[in-house]
C-alpha positions in Angstrom: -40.0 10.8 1.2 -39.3 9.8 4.7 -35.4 9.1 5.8 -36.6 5.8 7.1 -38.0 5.0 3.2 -34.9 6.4 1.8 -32.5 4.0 4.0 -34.6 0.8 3.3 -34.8 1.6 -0.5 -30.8 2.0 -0.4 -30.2 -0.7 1.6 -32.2 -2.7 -1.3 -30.7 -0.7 -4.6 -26.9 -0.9 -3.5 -27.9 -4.6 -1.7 -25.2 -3.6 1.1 -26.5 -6.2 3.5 -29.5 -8.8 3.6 -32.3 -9.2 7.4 -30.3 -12.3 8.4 -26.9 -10.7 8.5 -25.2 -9.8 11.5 -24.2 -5.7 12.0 -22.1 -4.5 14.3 -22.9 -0.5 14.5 -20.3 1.6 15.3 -22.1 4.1 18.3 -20.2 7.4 19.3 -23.1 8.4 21.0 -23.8 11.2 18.3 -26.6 12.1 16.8 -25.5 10.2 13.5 -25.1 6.9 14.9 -27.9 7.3 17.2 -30.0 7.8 14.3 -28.4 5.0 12.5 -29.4 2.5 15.6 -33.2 3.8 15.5 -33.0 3.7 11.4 -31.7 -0.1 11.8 -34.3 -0.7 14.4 -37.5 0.5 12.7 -36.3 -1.3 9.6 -35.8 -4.8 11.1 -31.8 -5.6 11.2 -30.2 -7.0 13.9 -27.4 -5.3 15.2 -25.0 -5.1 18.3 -23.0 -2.1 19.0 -19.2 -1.1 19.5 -18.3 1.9 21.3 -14.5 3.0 21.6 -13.1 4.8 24.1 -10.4 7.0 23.0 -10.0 8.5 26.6 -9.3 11.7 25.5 -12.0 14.3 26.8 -11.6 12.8 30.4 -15.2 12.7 32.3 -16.8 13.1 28.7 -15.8 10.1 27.0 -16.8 7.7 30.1 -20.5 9.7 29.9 -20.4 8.6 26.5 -19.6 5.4 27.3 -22.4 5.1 29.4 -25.0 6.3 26.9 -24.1 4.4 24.8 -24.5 1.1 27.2 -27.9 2.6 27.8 -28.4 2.4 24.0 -27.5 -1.7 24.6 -30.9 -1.6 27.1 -33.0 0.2 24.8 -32.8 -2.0 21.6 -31.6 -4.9 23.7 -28.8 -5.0 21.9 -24.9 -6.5 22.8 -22.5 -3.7 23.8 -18.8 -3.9 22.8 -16.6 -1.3 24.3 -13.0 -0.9 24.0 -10.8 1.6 25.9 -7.8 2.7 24.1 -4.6 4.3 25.1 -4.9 7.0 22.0 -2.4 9.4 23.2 0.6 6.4 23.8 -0.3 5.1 20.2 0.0 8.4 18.9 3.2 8.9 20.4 4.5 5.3 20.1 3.7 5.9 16.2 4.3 9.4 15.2 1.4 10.0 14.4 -1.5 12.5 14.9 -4.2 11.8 17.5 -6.7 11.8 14.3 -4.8 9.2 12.7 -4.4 7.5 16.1 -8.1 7.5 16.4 -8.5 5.9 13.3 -5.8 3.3 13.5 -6.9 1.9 16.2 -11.0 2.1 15.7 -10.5 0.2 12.2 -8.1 -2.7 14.2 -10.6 -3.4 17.0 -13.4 -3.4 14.1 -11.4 -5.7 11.9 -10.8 -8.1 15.6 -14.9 -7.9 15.8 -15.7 -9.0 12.2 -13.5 -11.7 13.0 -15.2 -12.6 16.5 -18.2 -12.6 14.9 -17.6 -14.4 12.0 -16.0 -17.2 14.5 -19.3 -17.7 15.9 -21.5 -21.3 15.2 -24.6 -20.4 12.2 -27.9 -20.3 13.7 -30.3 -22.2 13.7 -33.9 -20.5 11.7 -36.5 -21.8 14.6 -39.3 -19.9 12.5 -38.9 -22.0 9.6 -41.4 -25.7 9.3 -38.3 -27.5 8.2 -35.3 -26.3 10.7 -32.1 -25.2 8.8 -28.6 -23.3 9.4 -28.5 -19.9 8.7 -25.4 -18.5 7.2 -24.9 -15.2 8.8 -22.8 -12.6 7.3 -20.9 -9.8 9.6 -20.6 -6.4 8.9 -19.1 -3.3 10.9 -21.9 -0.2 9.8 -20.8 2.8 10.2 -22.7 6.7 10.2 -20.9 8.6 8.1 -23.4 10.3 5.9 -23.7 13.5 2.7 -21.5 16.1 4.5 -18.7 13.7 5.7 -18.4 13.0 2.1 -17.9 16.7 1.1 -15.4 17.2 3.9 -13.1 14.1 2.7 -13.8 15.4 -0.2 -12.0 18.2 -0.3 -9.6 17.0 2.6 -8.3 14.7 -0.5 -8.4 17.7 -2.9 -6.6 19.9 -0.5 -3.9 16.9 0.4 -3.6 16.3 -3.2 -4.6 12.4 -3.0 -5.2 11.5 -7.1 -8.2 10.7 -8.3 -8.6 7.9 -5.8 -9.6 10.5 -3.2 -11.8 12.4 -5.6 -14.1 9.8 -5.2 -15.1 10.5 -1.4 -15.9 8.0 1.3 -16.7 4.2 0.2 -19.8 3.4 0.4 -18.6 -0.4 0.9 -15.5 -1.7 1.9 -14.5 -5.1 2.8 -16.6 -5.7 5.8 -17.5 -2.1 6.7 -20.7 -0.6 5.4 -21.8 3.3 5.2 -25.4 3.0 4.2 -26.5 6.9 5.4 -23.8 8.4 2.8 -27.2 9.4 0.9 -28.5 11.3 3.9 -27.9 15.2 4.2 -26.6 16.1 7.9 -30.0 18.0 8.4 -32.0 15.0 7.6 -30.3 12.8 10.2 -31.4 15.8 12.5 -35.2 15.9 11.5 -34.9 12.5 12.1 -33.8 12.5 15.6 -36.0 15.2 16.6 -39.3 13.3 14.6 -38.5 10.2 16.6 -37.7 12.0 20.4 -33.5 10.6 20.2 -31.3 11.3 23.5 -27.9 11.7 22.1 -24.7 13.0 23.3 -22.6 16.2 21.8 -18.9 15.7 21.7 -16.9 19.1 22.4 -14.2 18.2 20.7 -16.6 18.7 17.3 -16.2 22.9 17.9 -12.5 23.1 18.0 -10.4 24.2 15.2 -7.1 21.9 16.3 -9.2 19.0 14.0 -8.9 19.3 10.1 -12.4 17.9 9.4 -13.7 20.8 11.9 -12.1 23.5 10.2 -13.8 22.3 6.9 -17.1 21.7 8.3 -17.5 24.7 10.4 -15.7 27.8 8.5 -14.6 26.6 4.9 -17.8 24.9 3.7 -19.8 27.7 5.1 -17.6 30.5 3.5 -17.8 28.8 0.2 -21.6 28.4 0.2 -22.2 32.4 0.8 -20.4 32.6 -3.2 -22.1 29.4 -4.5 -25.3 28.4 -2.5 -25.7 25.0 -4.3 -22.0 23.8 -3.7 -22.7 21.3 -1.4 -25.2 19.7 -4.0 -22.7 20.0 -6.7 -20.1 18.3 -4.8 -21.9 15.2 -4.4 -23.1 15.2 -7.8 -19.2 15.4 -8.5 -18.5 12.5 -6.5 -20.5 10.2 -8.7 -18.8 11.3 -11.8 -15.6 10.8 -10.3 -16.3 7.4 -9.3 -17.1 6.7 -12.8 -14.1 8.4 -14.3 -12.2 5.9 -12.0 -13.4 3.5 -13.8 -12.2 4.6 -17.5 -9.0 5.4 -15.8 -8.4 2.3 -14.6 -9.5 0.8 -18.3 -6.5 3.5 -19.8 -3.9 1.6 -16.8 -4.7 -1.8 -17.3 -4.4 -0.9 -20.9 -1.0 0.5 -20.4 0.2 -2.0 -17.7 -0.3 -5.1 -20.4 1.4 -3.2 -22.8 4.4 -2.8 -20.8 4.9 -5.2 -17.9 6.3 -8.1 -18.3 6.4 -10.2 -15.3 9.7 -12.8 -14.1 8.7 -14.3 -11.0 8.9 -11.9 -7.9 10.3 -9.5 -10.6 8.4 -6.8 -13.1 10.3 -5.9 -16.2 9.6 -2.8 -18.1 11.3 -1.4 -21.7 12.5 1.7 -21.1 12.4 3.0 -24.7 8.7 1.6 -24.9 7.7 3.5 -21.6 9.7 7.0 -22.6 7.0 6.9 -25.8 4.3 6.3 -23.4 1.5 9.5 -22.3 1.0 10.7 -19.7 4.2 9.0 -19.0 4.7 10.5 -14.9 1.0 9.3 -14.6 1.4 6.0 -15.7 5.0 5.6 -13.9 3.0 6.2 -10.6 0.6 3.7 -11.0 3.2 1.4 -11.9 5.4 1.6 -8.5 2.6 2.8 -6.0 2.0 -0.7 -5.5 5.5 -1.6 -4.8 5.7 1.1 -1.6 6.8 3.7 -4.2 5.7 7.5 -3.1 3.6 10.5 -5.7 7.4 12.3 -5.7 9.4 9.2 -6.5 7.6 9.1 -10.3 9.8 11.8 -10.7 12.6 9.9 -9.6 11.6 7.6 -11.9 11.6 9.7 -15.0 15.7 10.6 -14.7 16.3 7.0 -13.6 15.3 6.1 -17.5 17.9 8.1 -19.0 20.5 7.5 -16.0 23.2 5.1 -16.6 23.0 1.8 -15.6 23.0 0.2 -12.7 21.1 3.4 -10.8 18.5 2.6 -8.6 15.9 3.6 -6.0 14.1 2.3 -3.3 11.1 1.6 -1.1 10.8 0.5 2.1 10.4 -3.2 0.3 11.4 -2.9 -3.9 14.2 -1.3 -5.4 14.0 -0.2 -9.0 17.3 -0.9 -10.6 18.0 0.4 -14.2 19.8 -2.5 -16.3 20.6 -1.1 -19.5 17.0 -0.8 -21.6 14.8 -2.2 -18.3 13.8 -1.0 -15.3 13.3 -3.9 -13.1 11.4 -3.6 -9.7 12.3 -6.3 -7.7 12.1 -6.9 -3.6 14.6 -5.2 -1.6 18.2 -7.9 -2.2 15.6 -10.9 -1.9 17.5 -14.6 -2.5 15.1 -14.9 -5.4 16.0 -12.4 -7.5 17.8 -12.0 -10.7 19.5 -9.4 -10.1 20.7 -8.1 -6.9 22.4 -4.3 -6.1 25.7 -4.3 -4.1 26.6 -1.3 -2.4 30.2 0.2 -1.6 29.8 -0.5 2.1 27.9 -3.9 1.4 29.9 -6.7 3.3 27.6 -10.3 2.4 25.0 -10.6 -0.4 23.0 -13.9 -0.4 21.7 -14.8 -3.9 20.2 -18.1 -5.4 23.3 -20.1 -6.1 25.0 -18.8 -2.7 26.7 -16.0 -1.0 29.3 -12.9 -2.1 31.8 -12.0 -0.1 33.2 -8.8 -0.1 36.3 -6.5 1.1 38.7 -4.3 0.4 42.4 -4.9 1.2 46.0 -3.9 0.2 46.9 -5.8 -3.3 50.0 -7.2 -2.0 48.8 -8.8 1.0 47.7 -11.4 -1.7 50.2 -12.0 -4.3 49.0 -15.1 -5.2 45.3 -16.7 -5.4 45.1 -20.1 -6.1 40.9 -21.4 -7.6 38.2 -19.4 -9.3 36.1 -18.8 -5.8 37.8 -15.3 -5.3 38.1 -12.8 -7.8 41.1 -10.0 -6.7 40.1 -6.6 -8.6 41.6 -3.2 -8.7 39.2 -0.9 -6.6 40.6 2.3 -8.6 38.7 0.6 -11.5 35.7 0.0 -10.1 32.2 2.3 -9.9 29.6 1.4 -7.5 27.2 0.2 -7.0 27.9 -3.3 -8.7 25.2 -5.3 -10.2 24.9 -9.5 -9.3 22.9 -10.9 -12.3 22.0 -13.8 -14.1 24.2 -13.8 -17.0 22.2 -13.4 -20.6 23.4 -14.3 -24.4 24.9 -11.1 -25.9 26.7 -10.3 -22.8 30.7 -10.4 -23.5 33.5 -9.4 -21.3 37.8 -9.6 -21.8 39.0 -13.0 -20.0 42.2 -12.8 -18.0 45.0 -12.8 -20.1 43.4 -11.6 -23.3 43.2 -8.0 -24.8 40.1 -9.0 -26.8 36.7 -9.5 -26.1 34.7 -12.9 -26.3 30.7 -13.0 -25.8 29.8 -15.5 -22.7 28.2 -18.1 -25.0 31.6 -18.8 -26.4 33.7 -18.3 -23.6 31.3 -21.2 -21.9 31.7 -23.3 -25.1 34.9 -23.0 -25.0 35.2 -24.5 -21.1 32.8 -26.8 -22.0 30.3 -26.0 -19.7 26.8 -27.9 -19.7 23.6 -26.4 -20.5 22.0 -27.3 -17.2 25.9 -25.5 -15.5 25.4 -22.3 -18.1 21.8 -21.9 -16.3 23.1 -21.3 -13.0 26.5 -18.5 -13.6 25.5 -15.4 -12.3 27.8 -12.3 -13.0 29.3 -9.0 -11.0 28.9 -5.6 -13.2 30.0 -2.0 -12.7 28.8 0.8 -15.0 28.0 -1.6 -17.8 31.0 -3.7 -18.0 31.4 -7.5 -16.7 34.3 -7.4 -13.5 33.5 -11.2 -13.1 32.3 -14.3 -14.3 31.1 -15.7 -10.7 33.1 -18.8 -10.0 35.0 -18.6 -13.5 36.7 -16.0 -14.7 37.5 -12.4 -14.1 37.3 -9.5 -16.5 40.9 -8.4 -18.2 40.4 -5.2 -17.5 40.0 -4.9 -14.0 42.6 -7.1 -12.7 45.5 -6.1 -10.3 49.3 -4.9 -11.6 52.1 -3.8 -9.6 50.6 -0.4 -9.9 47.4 -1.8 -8.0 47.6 -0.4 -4.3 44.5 -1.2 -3.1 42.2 -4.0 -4.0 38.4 -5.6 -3.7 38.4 -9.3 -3.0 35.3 -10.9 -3.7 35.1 -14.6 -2.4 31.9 -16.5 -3.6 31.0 -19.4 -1.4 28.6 -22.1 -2.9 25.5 -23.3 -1.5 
């Protein structure tokens, strides 16, 4: 069977895009994407093309970019080009000219989806009865069999889950790969069949580039041991992408079972997870989506039998241990029930208003008058401190009183409304209520005349 048969009946069986839609191919000037125009071509799509420029091989990359305008002429196509300071991004961003490259080719494609999809519907001019047609715009890309094999084992290699098992997507949001069936020798029978001009990049021989090193020394080494490796790597890629989906079934299984969800917060029973297999697995695809890294499931795992009040963090989300729960909750957000407050921590905004806090000699205030501050003995207290919403079972030792009384009481007792009880948030350290916010402080933390240094805490009302 032809390639050109093969890429029509795939377009069709995977319905990646329809005649009337509008693709944008993405043209190195490579024999791939050169074959990819004719394929398009000789099957009927419309397409314009987008070229970028990474300006990295000097004279070479602006005779690619002139090939590839000569490519505009041939099929009478649109030409996008985009020139891109590579090497400034790269070191603007810490990052690798590879990851550069692809930074920066995947914004400027997401800018021409949106271009295009900004565009007034057409008008069909062959039709009797005139009507709009509703184009849609996708970015179509050459990757093709032996990209898949290098990513492949790229992911393997980088140790990427079973996420990266699954190879390139054939699909993704706007972008489409529709040659990921096509063996790397095809596209080349192709080209030469059909007389293609196309450009070599140099850069494709060095051994600076991952994907090079793979393409031109590993694979080749491993295929002198097992011939049919290449073969049985795609096959592998298939059953990968459908034991994706039964592990997802087994996480979604496990997620219900043991998230429970308060506003921008997720709750989970510590006790419940700890009986939970495989528990490290499960933990990661809990906080991944929270900013959470593959290493920091291990974090995880001594945070559940860590005392409370221990925590760690993302770049957005802490996860706090409170007693039996882990909560994951955004990073000291206003909305949150329950908000971490380091030593060094000076403000903390929360719903009902803001904590103030410093340390300061206990004598400099000998006398406090209202239940705004709260004047504590620093010896007494472990950080970090916990700001929550208070909770029925929670008791503490008022002022004054060497026994304990449970909140719920202790509110009774000062008549406080329902609606009031709703709002009182409290301060903890290791376990133990220091303050009632606005009410009362805990017995046992209070200042003496032994008290040298102490931690005022002022709370200031919306």
């Amino acid at each position: 069977m032809s390639l050109l048969k093969k890429f029509i009946d795939n377009i069709k069986e995977q319905n990646l895009f329809q005649k009337k839609d509008h693709l944008i191919i993405a043209v190195s000037g490579g024999v791939d994407s050169v074959a990819l125009c004719e394929l398009c071509y000789q099957s009927g799509f419309h397409f314009e093309i987008a070229h970028c420029n990474f300006q990295l091989r000097g004279e070479e990359s602006d005779r690619d970019e002139k090939f590839v305008q000569s490519l505009g002429e041939k099929y009478d196509a649109k030409v996008f080009i985009k020139k891109f300071e590579t090497k400034k991004y790269a070191e603007d961003n810490k990052v690798s000219l590879q990851v550069a490259a692809r930074e920066l080719r995947y914004q400027w494609f997401d800018e021409l989806i949106k271009l295009t999809d900004n565009r007034q519907p057409t008008t069909d001019v062959h039709s009797l009865t005139s009507h709009i047609v509703h184009r849609t715009s996708y970015i179509v890309t050459a990757h093709h069999a032996n990209d898949n094999i290098e990513t492949l084992l790229m992911n393997f290699f980088k140790s990427t889950g079973i996420n990266g098992l699954q190879g390139i997507p054939l699909k993704q949001n706007k972008i489409i790969r529709p040659l990921l069936f096509a063996r790397k020798e095809e596209i080349l029978n192709f080209a030469k069949e059909n007389n293609l001009f196309f450009v070599e990049d140099s850069s494709n021989l060095t051994e600076k580039y991952t994907r090079n090193y793979f393409r031109n020394n590993l694979i080749p080494s491993v295929q002198k041991v097992f011939p049919q490796a290449e073969e049985n790597l795609l096959n592998n890629i298939e059953k990968f992408k459908e034991i994706k989906i039964l592990y997802n079934q087994a996480i979604d299984f496990h997620k219900k079972k043991l998230l429970e969800y308060k506003g921008n917060e997720v709750h989970i029973p510590v006790l419940k997870l700890l009986k939970t297999e495989p528990v490290k697995t499960i933990i990661y695809e809990i906080i991944k989506d929270y900013g959470f890294s593959p290493h920091q499931s291990e974090e995880v795992l001594h945070l559940l039998k860590s005392e409370s009040g221990k925590y760690i963090s993302s770049a957005t989300h802490k996860i706090i241990k409170n007693r039996n729960w882990l909560i994951i909750a955004p990073v000291n957000n206003i909305e949150s029930s329950i908000i971490i407050i380091n030593e060094n921590d000076k403000e903390v905004e929360f719903a009902n208003g803001k904590i103030v806090i410093e340390k300061c000699l206990a004598d400099k205030y000998s006398i406090l008058s209202g239940n705004s501050v709260a004047l504590l003995d620093v010896e007494l207290i472990i950080f970090p401190l916990l700001l929550r919403k208070w909770k029925h079972g929670d008791y503490f030792y008022p002022l004054g009183m060497q026994k304990k009384k449970k909140l719920s009481r202790f509110f009774i007792d000062k008549k406080i409304s329902i609606s009031d009880k709703e709002k009182i948030w409290i301060i903890e350290s290791n376990k133990k209520i220091i303050w009632i916010v606005g009410k009362r402080i805990d017995n046992r933390f209070k200042i003496t005349q032994q008290t040298i240094n102490a931690l005022k805490i002022s709370f200031k009302a919306l």
